[in-house]
C-alpha positions in Angstrom: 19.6 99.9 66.5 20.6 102.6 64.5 22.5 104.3 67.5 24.1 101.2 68.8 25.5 100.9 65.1 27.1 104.0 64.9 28.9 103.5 68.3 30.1 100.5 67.3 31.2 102.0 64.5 32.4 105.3 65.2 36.4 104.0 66.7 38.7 104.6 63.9 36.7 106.9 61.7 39.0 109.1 61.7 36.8 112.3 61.1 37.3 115.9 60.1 38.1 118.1 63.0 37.5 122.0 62.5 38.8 124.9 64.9 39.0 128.3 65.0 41.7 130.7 66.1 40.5 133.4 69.1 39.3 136.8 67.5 41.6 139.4 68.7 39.3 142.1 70.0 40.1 145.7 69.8 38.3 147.8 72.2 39.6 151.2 70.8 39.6 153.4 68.1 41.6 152.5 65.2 44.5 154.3 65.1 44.6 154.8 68.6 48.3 154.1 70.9 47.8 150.6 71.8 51.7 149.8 72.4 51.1 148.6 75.8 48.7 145.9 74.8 50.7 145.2 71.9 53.7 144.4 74.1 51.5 142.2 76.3 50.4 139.9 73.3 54.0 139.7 72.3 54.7 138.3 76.1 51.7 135.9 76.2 49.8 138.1 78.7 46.2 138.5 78.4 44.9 141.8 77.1 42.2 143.4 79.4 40.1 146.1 77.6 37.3 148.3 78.4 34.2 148.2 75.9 30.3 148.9 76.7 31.8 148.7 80.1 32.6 145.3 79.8 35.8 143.3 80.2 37.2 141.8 77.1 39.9 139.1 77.4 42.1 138.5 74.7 43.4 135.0 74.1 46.5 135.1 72.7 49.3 132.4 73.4 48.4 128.3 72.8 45.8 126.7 74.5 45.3 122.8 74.6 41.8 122.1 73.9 40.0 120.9 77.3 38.2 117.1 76.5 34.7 116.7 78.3 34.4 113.5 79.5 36.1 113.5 83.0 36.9 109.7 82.1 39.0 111.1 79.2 40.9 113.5 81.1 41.8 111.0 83.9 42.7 108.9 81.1 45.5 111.7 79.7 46.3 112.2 83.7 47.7 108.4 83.3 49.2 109.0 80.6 51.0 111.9 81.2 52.5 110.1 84.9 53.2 107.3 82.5 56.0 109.9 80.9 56.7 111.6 83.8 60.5 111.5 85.5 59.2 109.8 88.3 57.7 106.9 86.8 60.8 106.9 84.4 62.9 106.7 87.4 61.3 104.8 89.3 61.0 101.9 86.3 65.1 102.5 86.2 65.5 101.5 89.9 62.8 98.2 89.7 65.9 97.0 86.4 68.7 98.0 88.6 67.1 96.2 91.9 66.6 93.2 89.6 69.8 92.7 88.1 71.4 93.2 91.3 69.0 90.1 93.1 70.0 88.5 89.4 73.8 88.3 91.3 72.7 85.7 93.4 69.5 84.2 92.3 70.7 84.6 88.2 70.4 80.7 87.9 67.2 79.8 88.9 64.6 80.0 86.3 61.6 82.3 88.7 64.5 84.8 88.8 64.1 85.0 84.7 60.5 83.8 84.5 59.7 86.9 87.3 61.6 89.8 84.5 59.6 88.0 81.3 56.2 88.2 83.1 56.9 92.1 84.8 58.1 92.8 81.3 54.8 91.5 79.5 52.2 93.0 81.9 54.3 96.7 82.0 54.7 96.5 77.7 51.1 95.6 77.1 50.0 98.7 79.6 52.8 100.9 77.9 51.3 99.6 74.1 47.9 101.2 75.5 49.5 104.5 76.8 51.6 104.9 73.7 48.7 104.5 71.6 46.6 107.0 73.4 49.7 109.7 73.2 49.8 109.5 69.9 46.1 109.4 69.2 46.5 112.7 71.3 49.3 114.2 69.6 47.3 114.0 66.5 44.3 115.7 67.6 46.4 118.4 68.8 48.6 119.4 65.6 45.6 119.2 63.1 43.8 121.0 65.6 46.6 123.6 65.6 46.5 123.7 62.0 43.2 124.4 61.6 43.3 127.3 64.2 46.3 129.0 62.0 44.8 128.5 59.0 42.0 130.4 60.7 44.1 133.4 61.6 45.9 133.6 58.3 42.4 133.9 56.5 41.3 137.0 58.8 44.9 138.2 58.4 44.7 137.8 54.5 41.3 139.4 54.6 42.4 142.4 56.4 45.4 143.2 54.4 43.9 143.5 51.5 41.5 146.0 52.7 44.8 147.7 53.5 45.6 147.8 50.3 42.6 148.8 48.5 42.7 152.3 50.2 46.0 152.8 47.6 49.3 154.5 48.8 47.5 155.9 52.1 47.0 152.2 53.5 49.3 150.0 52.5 53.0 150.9 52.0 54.6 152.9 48.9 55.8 151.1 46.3 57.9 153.5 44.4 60.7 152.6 45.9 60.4 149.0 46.3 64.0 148.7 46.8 64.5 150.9 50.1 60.8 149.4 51.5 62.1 145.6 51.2 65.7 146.8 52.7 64.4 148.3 55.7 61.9 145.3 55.8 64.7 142.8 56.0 66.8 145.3 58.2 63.7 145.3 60.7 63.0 141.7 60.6 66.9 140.8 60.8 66.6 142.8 63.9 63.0 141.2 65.3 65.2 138.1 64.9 68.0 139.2 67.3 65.4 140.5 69.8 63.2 137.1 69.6 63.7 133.7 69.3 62.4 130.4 70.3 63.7 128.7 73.3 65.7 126.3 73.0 66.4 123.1 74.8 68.7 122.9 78.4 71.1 120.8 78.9 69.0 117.6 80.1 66.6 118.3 77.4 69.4 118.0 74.7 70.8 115.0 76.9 67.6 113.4 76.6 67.4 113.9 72.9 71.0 112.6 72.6 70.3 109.7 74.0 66.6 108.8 71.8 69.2 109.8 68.9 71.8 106.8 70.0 68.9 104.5 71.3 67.1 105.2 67.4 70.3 105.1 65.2 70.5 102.7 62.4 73.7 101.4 63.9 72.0 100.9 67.3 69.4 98.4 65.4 72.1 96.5 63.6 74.1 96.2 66.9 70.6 94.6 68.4 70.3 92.4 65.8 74.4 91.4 66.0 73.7 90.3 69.4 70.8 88.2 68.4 72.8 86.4 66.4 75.6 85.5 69.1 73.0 84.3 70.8 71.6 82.0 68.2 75.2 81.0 67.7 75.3 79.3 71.6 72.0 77.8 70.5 74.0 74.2 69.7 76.6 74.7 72.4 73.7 75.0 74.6 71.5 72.1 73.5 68.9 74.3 72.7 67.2 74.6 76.1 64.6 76.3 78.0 67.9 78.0 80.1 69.4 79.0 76.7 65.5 80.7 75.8 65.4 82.0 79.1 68.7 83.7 78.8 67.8 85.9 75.7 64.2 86.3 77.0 65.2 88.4 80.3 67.9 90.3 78.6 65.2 91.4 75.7 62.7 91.7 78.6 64.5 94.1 80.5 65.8 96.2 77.5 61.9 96.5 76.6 60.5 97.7 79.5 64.1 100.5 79.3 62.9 101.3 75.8 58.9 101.6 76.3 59.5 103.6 79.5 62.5 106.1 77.6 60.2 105.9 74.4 56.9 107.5 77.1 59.0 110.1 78.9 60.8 111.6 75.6 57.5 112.1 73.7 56.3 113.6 76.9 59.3 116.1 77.4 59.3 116.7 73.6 55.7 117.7 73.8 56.3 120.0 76.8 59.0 121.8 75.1 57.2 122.1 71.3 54.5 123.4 73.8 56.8 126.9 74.1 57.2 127.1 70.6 54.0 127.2 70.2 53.1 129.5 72.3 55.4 131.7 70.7 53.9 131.0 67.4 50.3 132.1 69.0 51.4 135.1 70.4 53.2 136.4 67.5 50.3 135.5 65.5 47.6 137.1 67.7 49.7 140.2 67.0 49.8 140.5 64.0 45.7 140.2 64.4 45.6 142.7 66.5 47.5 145.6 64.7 45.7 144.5 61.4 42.3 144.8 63.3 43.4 148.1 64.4 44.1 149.4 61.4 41.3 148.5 59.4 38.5 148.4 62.2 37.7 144.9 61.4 35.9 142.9 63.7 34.6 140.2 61.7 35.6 136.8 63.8 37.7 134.2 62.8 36.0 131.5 60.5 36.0 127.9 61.6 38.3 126.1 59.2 38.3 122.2 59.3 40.0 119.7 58.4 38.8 117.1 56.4 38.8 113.4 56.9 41.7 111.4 55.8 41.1 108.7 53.2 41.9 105.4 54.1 41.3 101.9 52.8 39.5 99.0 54.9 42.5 97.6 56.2 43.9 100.2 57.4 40.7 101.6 58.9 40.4 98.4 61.0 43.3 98.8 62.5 42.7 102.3 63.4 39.8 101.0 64.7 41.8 98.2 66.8 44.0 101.1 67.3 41.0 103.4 69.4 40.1 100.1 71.2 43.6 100.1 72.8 43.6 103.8 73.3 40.7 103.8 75.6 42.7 101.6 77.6 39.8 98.8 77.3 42.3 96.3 76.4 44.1 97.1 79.8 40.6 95.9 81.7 40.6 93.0 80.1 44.2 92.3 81.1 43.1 93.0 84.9 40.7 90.2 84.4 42.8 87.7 82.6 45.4 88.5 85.8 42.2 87.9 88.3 42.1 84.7 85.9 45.3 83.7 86.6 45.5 83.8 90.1 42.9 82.2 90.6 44.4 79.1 89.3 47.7 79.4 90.6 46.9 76.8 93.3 45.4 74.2 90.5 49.2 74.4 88.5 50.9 74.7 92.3 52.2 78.3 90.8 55.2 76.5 88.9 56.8 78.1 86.1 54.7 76.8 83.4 51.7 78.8 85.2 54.2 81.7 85.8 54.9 82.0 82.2 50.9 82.3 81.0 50.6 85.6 81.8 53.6 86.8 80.4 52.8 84.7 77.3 48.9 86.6 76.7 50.4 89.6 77.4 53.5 89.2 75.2 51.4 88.0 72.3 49.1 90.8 72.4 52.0 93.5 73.4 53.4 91.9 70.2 50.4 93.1 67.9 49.7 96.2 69.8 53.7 97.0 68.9 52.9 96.7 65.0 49.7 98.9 65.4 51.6 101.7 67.3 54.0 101.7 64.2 51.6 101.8 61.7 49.9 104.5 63.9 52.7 106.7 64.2 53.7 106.8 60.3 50.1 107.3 59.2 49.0 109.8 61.6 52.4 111.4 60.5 51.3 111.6 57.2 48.0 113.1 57.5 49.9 115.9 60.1 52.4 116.3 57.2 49.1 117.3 55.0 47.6 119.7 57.3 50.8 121.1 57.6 51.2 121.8 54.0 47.7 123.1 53.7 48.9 125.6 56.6 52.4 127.2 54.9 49.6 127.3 51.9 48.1 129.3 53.9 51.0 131.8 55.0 52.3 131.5 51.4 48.9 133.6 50.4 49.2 136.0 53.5 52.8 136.6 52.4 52.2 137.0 48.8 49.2 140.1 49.5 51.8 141.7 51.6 54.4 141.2 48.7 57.1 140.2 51.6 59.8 137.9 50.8 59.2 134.1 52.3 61.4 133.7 55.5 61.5 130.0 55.3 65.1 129.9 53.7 66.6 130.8 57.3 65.3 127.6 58.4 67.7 124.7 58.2 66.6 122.1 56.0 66.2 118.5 57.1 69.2 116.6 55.6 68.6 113.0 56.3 71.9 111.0 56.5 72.5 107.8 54.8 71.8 105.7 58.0 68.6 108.2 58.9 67.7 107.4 54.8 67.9 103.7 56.0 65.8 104.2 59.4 62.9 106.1 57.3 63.2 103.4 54.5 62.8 100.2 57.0 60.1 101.8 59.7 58.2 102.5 56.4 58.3 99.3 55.5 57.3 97.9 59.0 54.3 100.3 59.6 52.6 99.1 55.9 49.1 97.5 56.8 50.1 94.5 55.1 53.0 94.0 57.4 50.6 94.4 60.5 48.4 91.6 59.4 51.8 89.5 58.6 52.4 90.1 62.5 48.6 88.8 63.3 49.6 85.5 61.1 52.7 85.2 62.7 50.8 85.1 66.8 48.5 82.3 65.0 51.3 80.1 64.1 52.7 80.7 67.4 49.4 80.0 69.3 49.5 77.2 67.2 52.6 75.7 67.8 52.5 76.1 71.8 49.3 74.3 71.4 50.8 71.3 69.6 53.6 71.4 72.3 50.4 71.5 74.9 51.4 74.5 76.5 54.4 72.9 78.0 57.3 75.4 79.3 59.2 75.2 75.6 55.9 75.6 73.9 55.2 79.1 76.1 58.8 79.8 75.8 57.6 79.5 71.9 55.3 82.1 72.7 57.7 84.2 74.4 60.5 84.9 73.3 60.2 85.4 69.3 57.9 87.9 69.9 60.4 89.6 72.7 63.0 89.6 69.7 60.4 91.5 67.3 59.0 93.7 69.8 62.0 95.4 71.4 63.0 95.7 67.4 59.5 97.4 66.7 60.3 99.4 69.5 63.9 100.6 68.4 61.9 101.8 65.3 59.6 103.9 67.2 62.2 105.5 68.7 63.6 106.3 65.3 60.1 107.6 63.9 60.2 109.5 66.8 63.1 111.3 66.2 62.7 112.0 62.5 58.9 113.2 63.4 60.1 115.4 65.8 62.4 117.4 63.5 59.8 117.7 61.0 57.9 118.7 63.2 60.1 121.3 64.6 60.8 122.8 61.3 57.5 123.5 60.2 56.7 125.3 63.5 59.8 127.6 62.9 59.4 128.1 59.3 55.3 128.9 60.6 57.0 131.4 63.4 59.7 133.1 61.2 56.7 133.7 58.6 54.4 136.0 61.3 57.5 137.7 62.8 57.8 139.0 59.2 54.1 140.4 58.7 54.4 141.6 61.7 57.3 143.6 60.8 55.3 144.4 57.6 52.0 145.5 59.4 54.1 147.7 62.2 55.9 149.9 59.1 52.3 150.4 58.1 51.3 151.5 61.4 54.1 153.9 61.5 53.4 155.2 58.1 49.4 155.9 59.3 50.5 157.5 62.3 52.9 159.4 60.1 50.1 160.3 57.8 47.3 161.3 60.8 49.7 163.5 62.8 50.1 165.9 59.6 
């Protein structure tokens, strides 16, 4: 009982996860010329060395971390396809092939009902995939974290044994003016000589258009248009037509948005990728030369990270939250479909049984919206932490090498008024107390369509309100996105800029030993 308790109780935990960064293993003589292997953990290539006749390979860019279950890797397979151009594409032509059948079959309600139901079925499987990206995405950075912290300890470790030998290990501080010059000099030059990548031309298109699709001004637009619509409501009695109308145009701009929302997090995520491979590489370096110098060999220590807090309510939906991301939810919408079939022939497939399954699935798409919110700005959070613990980290490595803090050369974040707005209102929207407002709110709808008997305006009930909020939830996504992903992207520069300078540090030592053993 004991082990069927912690099973069911293990989703959403939300435990520490510790890492370590690869020991840099130096097969020679400290002191010795090791330029060519420096060069090659510079590039990212792997360092092949001979000791006790055996053959030492030296990890040194990024490397995801492998899962074990094979059902977990097919599950990141799908999810990666789900981002993929292809799929993205391929979703593009279905909306284009649909509006163009809408030219001659735009009046009859299957040609709306077919959009609502397509839409419903293709967001709930989305919700699942998004979830499980982001689940993913968290593992990775606090991972990452972890595995620099790592590294900087080692590297922190190592310089000050440097420095304990006095003026033959470390560098001469009589003339602190001319060391930090020709520090700067070198680094200013290290800088011209290496940067990060930076995005081509349909990488920065994409990003343009999540920017537009996220803006503040985009949302209010969305909401203008709402309200013209609302404004036809008496002109057009009110109808299931009128419902219809606003259902396939919210439908269609969905299933644009979840599919856009999959493939930008998946091409950001590729491209943060070279970053950080950059980052590793630099790092590894500077772990190599130090080990060098001093002859260390001790590996680097497991550093973890510890558990977030969290209240109950905001551990159960975490824990609804790891239910979705194993896509169990999607099984159970393969059945309800095998359900729904199967009494097709009982309703003589009219619209009231083609709107069912686009009403389960939009109900629960519409929860699974607020959770993925609430996901992304607490997971955010806690990355934000580990982050900070890291530049902690390099702050220490930087002060026992008494070099100046590079971060000033990386552009702040200035937030504009309408990206102050965005933060403010998808803050707001991801609170746990909003998420069980959205659970209320599919009650009184399930409800209401019941009192109405589940007649085509009491599904339409159940339809299109949550459209509305969703492809709103969604909007804000996009914008979380995009504010994430600078973060983001300034941390792992600031993180970079920070090793390029040790390492500019730790080769005027090297030149000052070889200096001092060639006389």
């Amino acid at each position: 009982m004991g082990k069927i308790y912690e099973w069911l109780a293990a989703p959403g935990k939300k435990g520490p996860i510790a890492d370590a960064a690869p020991t840099q293993i130096v097969a020679h003589l400290p002191g010795s010329d090791l330029s060519g292997n420096e060069k090659m953990a510079m590039m990212g290539v792997t360092e092949v060395c001979s000791k006790s006749s055996d053959s030492v390979h030296n990890v040194t860019g990024y490397v995801d971390k492998q899962k074990e279950g094979r059902l977990d890797r097919w599950l990141d397979w799908i999810v990666w396809a789900s981002g993929s151009e292809p799929v993205f594409l391929f979703i593009l032509a279905g909306l284009l092939a649909w509006a163009l059948v809408g030219i001659k079959y735009g009046e009859t309600d299957s040609w709306a009902v077919m959009i609502s139901d397509i839409q419903a079925i293709l967001s709930y499987l989305f919700d699942s995939l998004l979830v499980r990206q982001q689940l993913n995405g968290y593992d990775k950075m606090i991972r990452l974290t972890a595995s620099l912290r790592s590294r900087s300890a080692s590297h922190q470790r190592m310089l000050r044994t440097i420095h304990a030998r006095g003026p033959r290990g470390g560098l001469a501080r009589d003339d602190v003016d001319s060391v930090t010059t020709d520090l700067e000099q070198r680094f200013q030059q290290k800088l011209d000589e290496v940067s990060l990548p930076q995005e081509n031309w349909l990488g920065r298109a994409s990003t343009r258009a999540s920017e537009i699709m996220g803006h503040f001004v985009t949302i209010c637009l969305y909401w203008v248009g709402i309200f013209v619509w609302l404004g036809f409501g008496h002109y057009c009695g009110w109808s299931d037509r009128w419902q219809l109308y606003i259902n396939s145009a919210t439908s269609a701009l969905m299933v644009l948005i979840f599919a856009f929302l999959a493939n930008i997090r998946e091409r950001h995520a590729l491209f943060t990728n070279r970053w950080l491979n950059l980052l590793f590489e630099a790092d590894s370096a500077v772990e190599l030369q130090l080990r060098q110098l001093t002859g260390d060999d001790l590996p680097n220590e497991v550093v973890e990270v510890p558990a977030p807090r969290m209240g109950h309510l905001q551990r159960a939906i975490f824990y609804y939250a790891d239910f979705v991301g194993t896509l169990t939810g999607v099984g159970i919408l393969i059945a309800v479909i095998v359900v729904w079939v199967a009494i097709g022939p009982a309703m003589g497939f009219d619209s009231n049984w083609w709107l069912l399954i686009g009403t389960y699935a939009g109900l629960i798409g519409l929860n699974d919206g607020f959770v993925l919110r609430n996901l992304q700005h607490e997971l955010a959070r806690y990355e934000d932490d580990a982050f900070d613990e890291a530049s902690l980290s390099d702050r220490a490595v930087m002060d026992e090498a008494a070099v100046a803090d590079p971060a000033s050369k990386v552009a702040g974040v200035n937030l504009s008024l309408s990206s102050r707005l965005s933060e403010r209102m998808g803050a707001f929207f991801s609170h746990e107390y909003v998420v069980m407002a959205d659970v209320v709110l599919i009650i009184g709808l399930v409800i209401g369509a019941s009192a109405m008997r589940w007649t085509v305006t009491g599904q339409l009930l159940c339809n299109v309100p949550p459209s509305l909020i969703e492809t709103f939830i969604m909007l804000i996504l996009i914008t979380g996105h995009n504010l994430g992903e600078v973060r983001r992207r300034q941390s792992i520069e600031t993180l970079y800029l920070r090793r390029l300078k040790v390492l500019t540090y730790v080769d005027m030592v090297r030149e000052k030993a070889d200096d001092m053993a060639s006389k």
